[in-house]
C-alpha positions in Angstrom: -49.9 -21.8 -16.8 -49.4 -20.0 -20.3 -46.7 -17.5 -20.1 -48.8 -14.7 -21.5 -51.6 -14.9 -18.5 -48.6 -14.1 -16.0 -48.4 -10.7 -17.3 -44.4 -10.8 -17.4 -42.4 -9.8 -20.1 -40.0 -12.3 -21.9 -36.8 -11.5 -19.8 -38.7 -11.9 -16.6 -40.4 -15.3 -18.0 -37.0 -16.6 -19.1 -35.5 -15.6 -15.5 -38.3 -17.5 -13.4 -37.9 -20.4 -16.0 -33.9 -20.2 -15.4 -35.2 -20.1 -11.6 -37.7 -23.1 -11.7 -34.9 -25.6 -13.2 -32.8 -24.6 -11.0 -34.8 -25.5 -7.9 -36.6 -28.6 -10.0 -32.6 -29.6 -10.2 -32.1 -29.6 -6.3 -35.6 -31.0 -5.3 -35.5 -33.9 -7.9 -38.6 -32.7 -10.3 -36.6 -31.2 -13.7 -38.2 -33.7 -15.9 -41.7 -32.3 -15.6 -40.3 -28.3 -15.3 -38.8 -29.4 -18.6 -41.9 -31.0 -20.3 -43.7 -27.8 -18.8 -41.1 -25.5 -20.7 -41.3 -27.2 -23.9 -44.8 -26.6 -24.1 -44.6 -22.5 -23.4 -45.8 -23.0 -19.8 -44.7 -22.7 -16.5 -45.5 -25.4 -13.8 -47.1 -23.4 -11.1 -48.7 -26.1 -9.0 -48.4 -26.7 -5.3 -45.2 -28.6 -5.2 -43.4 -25.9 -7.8 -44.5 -23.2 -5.5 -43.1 -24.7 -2.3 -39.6 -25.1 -4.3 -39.3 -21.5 -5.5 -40.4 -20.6 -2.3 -38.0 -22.8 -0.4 -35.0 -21.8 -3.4 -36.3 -17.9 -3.0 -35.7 -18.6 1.1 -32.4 -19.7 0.7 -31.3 -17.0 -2.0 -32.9 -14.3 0.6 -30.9 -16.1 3.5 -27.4 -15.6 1.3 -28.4 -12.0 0.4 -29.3 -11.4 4.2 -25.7 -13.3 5.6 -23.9 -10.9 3.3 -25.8 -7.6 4.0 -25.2 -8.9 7.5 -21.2 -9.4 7.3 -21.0 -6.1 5.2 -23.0 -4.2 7.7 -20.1 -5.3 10.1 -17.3 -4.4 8.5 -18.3 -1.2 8.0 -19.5 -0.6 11.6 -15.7 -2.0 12.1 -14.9 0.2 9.6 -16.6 3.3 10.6 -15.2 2.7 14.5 -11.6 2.5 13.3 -12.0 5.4 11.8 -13.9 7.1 14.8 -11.0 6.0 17.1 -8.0 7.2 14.9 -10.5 10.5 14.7 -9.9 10.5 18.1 -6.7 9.9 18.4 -5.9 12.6 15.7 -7.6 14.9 17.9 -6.2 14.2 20.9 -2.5 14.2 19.2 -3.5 18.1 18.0 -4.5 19.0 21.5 -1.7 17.8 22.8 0.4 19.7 20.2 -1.9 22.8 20.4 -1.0 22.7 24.3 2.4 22.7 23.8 2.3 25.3 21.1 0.4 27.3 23.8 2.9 26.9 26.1 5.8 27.8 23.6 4.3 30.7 23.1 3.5 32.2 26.7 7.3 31.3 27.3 7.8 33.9 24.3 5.4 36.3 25.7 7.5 36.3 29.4 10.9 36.8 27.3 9.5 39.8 25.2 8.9 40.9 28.5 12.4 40.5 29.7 13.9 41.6 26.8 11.5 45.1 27.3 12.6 45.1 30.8 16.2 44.9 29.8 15.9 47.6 27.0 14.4 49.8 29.9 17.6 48.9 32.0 19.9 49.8 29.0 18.2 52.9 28.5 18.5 54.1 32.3 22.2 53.1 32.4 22.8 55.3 28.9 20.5 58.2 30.8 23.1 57.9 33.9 26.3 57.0 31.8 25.6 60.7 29.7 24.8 62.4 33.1 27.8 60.9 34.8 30.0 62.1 31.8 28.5 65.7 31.9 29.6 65.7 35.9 32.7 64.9 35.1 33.3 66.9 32.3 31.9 69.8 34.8 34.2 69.1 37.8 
């Protein structure tokens, strides 16, 4: 087939030239690819189909194994991160609680320390009215 009845531009006829040695090379057939080349066309007869097509398969497969393992890792990825998440947040409630609990222990002794001001200033009211009886008797 001439190249210009493909309706491809020149990188995309020199790619699927590139592409058509390279499965000629691994089914056998280079030597008519070749001839094919020299002359401006491109073999596209049964058996060149069925290599591309087989080639094409296999580079698919390759592309498909790697999205495959890189889908993995980052569902491994993304759970690792979704369990030290969690762990994060369980660490912070746990601190949070114990923050919580520090500071109701401070609430109950600025209690006491109100009750014990209260105290002090009853025994000052008594100590001044004990004094003025003294002083009176």
């Amino acid at each position: 087939v001439p190249n210009i009845y493909l309706g491809l531009d020149n990188e995309e006829v020199a790619l699927l030239r590139h592409y058509q040695k390279v499965a000629a090379s691994t089914c056998g057939s280079s030597y008519t690819c070749s001839l094919a080349a020299s002359q401006g066309l491109l073999r596209l007869d049964p058996h060149s189909l069925a290599m591309f097509s087989r080639h094409f398969d296999h580079l698919f497969g390759q592309i498909q194994h790697r999205l495959d393992y890189l889908s993995e890792q980052t569902q491994i990825c993304a759970q690792q991160s979704y369990d030290k998440a969690g762990s994060l947040v369980a660490d912070a409630d746990l601190e949070i609680a114990q923050l919580q609990s520090v500071i109701e222990k401070m609430d109950k002794l600025d209690l006491e320390f109100d009750k014990i001001r209260n105290i002090r200033d009853i025994v000052r009211d008594y100590r001044s009215r004990i004094e003025a009886l003294d002083q009176a008797l």
